[in-house]
Each structure stands twice: as C-alpha cells, then as structure tokens.
C-alpha positions as CSV (number, residue, x, y, z in Angstrom):
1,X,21.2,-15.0,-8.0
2,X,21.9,-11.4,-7.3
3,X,21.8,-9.4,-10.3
4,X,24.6,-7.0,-11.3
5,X,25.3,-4.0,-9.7
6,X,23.3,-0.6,-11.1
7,X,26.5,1.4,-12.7
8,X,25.4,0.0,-16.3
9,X,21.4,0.6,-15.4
10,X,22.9,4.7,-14.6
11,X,25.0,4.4,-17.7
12,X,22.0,4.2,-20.2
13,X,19.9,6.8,-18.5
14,X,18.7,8.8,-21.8
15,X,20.8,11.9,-22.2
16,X,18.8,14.9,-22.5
17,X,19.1,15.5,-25.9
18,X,18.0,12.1,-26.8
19,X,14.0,12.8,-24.6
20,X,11.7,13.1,-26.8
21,X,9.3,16.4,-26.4
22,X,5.9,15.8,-24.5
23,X,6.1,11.6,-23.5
24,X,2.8,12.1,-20.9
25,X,2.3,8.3,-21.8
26,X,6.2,7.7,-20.7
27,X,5.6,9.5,-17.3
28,X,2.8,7.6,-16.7
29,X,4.4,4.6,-17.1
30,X,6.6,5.5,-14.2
31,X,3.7,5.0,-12.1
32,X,3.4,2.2,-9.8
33,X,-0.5,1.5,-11.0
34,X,-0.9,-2.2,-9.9
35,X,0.0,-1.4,-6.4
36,X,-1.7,1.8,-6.5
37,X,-4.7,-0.4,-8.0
38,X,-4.7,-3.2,-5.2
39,X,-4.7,-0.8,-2.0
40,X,-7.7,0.5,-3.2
41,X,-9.7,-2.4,-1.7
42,X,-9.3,-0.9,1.9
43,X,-11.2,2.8,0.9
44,X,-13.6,0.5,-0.8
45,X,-14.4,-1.8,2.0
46,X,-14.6,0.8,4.4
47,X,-17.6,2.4,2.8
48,X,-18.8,-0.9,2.0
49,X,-19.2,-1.3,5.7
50,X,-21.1,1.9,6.5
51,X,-22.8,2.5,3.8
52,X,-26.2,0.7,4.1
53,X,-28.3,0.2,1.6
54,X,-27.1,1.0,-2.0
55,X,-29.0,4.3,-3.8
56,X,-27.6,6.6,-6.8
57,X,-26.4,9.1,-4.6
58,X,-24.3,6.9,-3.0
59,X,-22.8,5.0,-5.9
60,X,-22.2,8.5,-6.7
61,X,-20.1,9.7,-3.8
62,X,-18.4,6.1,-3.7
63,X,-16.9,6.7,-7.0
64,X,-15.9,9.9,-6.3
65,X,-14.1,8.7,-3.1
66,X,-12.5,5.9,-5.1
67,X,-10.9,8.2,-7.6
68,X,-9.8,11.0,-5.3
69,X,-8.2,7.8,-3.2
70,X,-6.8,6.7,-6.5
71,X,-4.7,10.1,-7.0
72,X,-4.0,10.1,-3.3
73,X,-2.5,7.0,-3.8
74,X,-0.6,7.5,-6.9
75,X,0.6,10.7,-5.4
76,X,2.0,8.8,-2.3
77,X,4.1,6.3,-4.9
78,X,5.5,8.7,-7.1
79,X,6.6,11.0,-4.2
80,X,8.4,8.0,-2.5
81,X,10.2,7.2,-5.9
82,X,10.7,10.8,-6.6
83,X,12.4,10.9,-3.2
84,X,14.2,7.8,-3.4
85,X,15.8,7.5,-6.6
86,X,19.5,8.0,-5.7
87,X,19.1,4.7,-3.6
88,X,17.0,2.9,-6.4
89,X,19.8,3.8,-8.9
90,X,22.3,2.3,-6.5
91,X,19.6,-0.8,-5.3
92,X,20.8,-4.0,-8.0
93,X,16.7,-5.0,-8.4
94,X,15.8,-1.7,-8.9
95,X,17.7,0.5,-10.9
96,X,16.7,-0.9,-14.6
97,X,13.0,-0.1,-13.5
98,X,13.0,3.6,-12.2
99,X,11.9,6.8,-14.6
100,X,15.2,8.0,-14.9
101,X,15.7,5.0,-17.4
102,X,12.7,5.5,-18.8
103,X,13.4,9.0,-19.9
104,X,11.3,10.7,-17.1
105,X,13.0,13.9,-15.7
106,X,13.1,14.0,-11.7
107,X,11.5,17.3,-12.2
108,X,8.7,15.8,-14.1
109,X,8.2,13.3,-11.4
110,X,8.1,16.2,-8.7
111,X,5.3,17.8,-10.7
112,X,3.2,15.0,-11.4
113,X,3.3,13.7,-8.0
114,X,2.4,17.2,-6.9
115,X,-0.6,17.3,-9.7
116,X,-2.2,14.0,-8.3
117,X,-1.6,15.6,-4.4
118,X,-4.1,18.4,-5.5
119,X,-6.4,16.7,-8.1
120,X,-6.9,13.9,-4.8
121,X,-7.9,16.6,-2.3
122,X,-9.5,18.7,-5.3
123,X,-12.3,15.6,-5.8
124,X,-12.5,15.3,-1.6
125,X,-14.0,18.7,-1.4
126,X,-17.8,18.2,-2.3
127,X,-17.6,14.8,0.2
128,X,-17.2,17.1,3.0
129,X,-14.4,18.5,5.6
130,X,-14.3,14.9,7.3
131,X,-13.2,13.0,4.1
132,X,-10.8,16.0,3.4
133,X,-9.3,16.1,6.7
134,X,-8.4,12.4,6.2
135,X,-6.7,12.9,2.7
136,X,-4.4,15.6,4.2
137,X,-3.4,13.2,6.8
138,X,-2.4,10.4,4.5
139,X,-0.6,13.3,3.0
140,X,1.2,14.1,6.0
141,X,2.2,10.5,6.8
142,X,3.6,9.9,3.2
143,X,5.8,12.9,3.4
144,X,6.9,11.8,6.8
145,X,7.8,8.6,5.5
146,X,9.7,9.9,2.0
147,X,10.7,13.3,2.6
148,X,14.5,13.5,2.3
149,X,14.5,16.0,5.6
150,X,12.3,13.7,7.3
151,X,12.7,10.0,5.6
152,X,11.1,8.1,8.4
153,X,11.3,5.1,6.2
154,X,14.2,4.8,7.4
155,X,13.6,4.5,11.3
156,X,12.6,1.4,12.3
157,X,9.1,0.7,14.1
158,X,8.6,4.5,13.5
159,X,8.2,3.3,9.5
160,X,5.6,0.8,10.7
161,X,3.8,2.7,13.3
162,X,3.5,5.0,9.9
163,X,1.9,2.3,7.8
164,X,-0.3,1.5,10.7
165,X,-1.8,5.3,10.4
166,X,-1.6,5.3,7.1
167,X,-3.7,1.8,6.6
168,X,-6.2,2.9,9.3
169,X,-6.8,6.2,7.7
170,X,-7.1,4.9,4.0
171,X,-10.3,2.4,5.2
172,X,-11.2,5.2,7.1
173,X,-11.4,7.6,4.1
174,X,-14.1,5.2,2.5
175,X,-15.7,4.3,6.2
176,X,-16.4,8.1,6.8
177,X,-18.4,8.9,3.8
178,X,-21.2,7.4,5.0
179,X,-21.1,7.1,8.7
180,X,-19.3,8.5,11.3
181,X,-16.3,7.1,12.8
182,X,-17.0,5.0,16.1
183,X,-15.3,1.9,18.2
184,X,-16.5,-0.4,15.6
185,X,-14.8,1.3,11.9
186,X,-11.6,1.8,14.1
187,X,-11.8,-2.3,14.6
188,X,-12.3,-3.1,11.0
189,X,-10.1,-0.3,10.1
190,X,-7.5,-2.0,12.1
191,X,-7.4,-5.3,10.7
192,X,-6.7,-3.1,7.3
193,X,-4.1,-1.5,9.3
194,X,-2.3,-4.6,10.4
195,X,-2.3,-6.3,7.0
196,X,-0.7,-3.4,5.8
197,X,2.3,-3.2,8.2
198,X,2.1,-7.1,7.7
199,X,3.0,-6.2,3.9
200,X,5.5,-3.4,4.4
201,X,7.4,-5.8,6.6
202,X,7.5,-8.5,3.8
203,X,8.4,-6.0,1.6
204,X,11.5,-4.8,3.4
205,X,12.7,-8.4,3.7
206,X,12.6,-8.4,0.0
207,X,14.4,-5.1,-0.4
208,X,16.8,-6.4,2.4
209,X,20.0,-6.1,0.2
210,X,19.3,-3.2,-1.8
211,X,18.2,-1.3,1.9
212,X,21.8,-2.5,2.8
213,X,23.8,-1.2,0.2
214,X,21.9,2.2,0.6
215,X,22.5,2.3,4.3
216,X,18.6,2.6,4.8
217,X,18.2,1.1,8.3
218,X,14.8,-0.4,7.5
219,X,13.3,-2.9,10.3
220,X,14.8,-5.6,8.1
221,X,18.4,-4.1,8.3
222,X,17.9,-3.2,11.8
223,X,16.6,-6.4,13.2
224,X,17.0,-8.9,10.8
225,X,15.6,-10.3,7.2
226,X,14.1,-13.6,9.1
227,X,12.7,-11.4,12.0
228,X,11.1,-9.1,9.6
229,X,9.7,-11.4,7.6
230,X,8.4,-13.8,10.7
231,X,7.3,-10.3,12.2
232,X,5.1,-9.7,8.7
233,X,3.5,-13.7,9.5
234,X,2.6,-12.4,13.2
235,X,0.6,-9.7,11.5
236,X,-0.8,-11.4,9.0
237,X,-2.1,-13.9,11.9
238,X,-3.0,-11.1,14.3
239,X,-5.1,-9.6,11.4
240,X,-7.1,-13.2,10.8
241,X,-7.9,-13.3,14.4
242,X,-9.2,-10.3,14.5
243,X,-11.8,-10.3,11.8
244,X,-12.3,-13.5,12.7
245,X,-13.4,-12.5,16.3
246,X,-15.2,-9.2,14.5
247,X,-17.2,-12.0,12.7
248,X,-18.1,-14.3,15.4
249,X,-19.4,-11.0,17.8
250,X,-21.0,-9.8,15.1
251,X,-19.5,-6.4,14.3
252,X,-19.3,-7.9,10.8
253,X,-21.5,-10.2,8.6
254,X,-20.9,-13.5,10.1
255,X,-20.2,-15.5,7.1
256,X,-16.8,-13.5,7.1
257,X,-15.7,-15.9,9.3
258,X,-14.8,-18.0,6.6
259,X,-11.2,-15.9,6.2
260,X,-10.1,-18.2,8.8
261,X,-10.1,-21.0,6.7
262,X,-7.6,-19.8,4.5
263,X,-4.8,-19.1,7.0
264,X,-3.6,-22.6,7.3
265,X,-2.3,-21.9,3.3
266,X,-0.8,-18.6,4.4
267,X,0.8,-20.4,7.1
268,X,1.6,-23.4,5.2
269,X,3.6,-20.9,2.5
270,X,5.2,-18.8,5.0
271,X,7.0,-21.9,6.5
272,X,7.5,-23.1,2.9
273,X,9.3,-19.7,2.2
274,X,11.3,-19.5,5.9
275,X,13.1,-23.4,4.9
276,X,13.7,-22.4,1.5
277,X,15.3,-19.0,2.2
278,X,14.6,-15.1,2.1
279,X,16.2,-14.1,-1.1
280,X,14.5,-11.5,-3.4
281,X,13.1,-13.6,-5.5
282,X,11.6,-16.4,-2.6
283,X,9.9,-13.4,-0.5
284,X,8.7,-12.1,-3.6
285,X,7.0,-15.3,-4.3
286,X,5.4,-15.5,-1.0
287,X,4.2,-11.7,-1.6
288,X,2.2,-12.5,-4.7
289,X,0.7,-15.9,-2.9
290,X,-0.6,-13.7,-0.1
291,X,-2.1,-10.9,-2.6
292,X,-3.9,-14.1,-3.6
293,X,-5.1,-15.1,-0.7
294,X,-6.3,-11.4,0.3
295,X,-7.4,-11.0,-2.8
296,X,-10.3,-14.2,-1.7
297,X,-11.2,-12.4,1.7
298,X,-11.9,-9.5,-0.3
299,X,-14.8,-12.2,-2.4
300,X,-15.2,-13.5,1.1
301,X,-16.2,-9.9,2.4
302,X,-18.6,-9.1,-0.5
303,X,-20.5,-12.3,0.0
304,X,-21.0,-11.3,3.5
305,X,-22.1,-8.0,2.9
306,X,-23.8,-8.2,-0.2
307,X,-27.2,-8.3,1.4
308,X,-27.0,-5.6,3.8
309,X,-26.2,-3.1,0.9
310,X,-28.5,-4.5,-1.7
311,X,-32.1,-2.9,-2.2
C-alpha cells in the first residue's frame, strides 16, 4: 500500500534551534554506507584481475585504492541526495529517511560530500595520474547525473549511458593499478558496466511513483515501469552471457563459468516479480534477491581466481 504523502515527514523536520551543536555521528548517518559498501566489489574485482601474484606492496596499493574508491563513492551518494532533496521530501517512500529529518543541514551535506570528493582523489595521488584521471571522471559523471543545472538523471537512456561509464570506470579504477587498460579489462569491465545499468533500471521501477510525482522523467516514467524493469532482466541476461563467453574463451579463469548456473533463479524471480506486480515493495524484493545472487558470483569469481593471485 502506498504510504502517506511527505507533508507530515516535512513537518517534523527539526527546527534549528532544536539541532544539537557538532552531531558528526548524525551526518554520517545520512550516508548511504550499505550501497556505498556493495559497489565496492567492482574496484575490487578489477584489480583482482590484473593484479598477478599477491606481494605486500600490492595489498598495499589495493587498500589504498579501496578506500580512495570508498570516499569516491560516498561522495557520489551524498551529492545526489544533497541535490535531490526537494524531490525526496515530496517522494511518499522517501521523505521519513532523508537528513533533513535527521537534523542534517543541507549545507552540512554540501560540505561533507565536498570533503569525501577531495579526501577520494587526495588518497589517488601516490597510485599514479592513471588512477587519478579515472576518479575525476567518476566525478564528472556523478555531477552530470545530480547537478541541479545539469540533472541528467532525469533524461532517459542519457541516465543509463551514464551508469554504463560510470560502472566501466569504477572496475577500471581497480583494473588500472596494476595493469594497463587493454581489449580484455574493457570486456570484464563491461559486464560490471551492464549489471550496473541492469540495477539502476530496477531501481527506477521501484522509485516509479515517487519519480512521477516529482516530474523526473526517468526511463521508468518515460517508457514504462514493466519496460524498465524487463529492460533491467535483458541486462542482467546480457551480463551472464557475457562472462560466461569471457569464461569459456578464456579471458577469465574458466571455472567462472559457473555464474551461468545461477541465472535460471534470477530468471525464475524476475517472472515471479512481473505476475505478481511492480509495486515498491515487490521490485524491492526482487532487488535484494539479485544482490544475493551477485553477491555468489562475486564467491564464484574468487574461487576462480584465487590461484592465479596466490604465492
């Protein structure tokens, strides 16, 4: 059922009087950190698939990677909420959820998104011009998705041609540390790429209504909820073949093949989800049974490459 509309959410925003001084715990909180957490996996594989054999000096710049990726990633949520809170406010599953209600300033938001920006490239700059060139341009893509002026998110296919680059260049990120990119990291780096389109077009058929009210012509308002969300599945199966086909040439370890065999559950869910309808709560269901299933070719991929980059 839909939930009630936002005007009581804005009515018990905290006054400014009532904001306690400091709160650097409460403005954390306003940070998306599980989602921020998950898309680390596609900076991580990337370097897992270049990097060779494991040595201290490379665990080294991995974990460097991983936490200037971290900020990099932060920074691109909290920009897009800093740049989309009118509509959240307004957007029924969103509005008792956004900083404002937490006692968060805009204006603190604005810093702190600004603070992870620089700390992200800061931690790029002993990796080298190549890894720092790559965190400006997922920069540059998140500010042409959020920025107000700009606000690509709300130009369909653009949006998604957006998370394409912006998937490709996050593996990337972790691919280039340790090799340089060829034919073969733009292949994997493209099945990372397609899963993440895959996700944001699931994601806008979950945020159909709220993308509505707003008047945010998302591919979902544009085109449809259904044909977003059956446009997400043909990713999500275009992605499977792929590494699948990556496996059986041999670009990857071949025991990655397995993936396959979990995308007759993917497709058994999606066709579960289509018959019992694309509500909020339904699509967000089949979003957390996919994060599942990813989250078992990400095992899948270790196993495979476990013995190339051990000792």
């Amino acid at each position: 059922m839909k939930p009630e509309a936002s005007d009581d959410a804005i009515a018990t925003i905290p006054s400014a009087g009532s904001r306690k001084s400091g709160g650097l715990l409460r403005l954390l909180s306003s940070v998306r950190w599980q989602e921020v957490i998950v898309l680390q996996g596609s900076p991580f594989f990337g370097a897992l698939f270049s990097i060779g054999r494991l040595t201290e000096g490379k665990l080294a710049s991995l974990a460097l990677l991983l936490a200037s990726s971290f900020c990099l990633l932060a920074h691109v949520f909290v920009f897009n909420d800093w740049a989309g809170i009118e509509g959240d406010l307004r957007d029924p599953y969103r509005a008792s959820s956004v900083f404002l209600i937490r006692g968060v300033r805009r204006r603190e938001i604005g810093y702190l998104s600004t603070a992870l920006m620089g700390l992200g490239l800061l931690l790029l700059l002993p990796l080298g011009m190549r890894a720092l060139a790559i965190g400006i341009g997922i920069i540059i893509l998140s500010a042409m998705y959020s920025a107000p002026v700009l606000h690509f998110k709300g130009v369909p296919l653009i949006s998604s041609g957006l998370h394409f680059a912006g998937g490709l260049l996050h593996f990337l990120l972790g691919y280039a540390l340790f090799r340089a990119i060829d034919a073969r990291g733009l292949e994997i780096g493209a099945f990372f790429a397609l899963t993440n389109v895959a996700g944001h077009l699931a994601h806008e058929a979950r945020d159909w209504e709220g993308d509505q009210l707003n008047g945010i012509r998302t591919n979902a308002v544009s085109f449809g909820r259904r044909s977003g969300f059956i446009a997400s599945f043909v990713l999500f199966t275009m992605a499977y073949g792929l590494m699948t086909a990556l496996a059986i040439q041999g670009s990857v370890p071949h025991l990655i093949v397995w993936i396959a065999a979990l995308y007759p559950l993917h497709l058994y869910w999606t066709l579960r989800t289509l018959r019992a309808g694309l509500d909020f709560e339904r699509v967000g269901k089949m979003q957390e049974r996919y994060r599942v299933l990813y989250a078992m070719v990400g095992v899948i991929m270790l196993i495979g490459l476990f013995p190339s980059i051990t000792p």
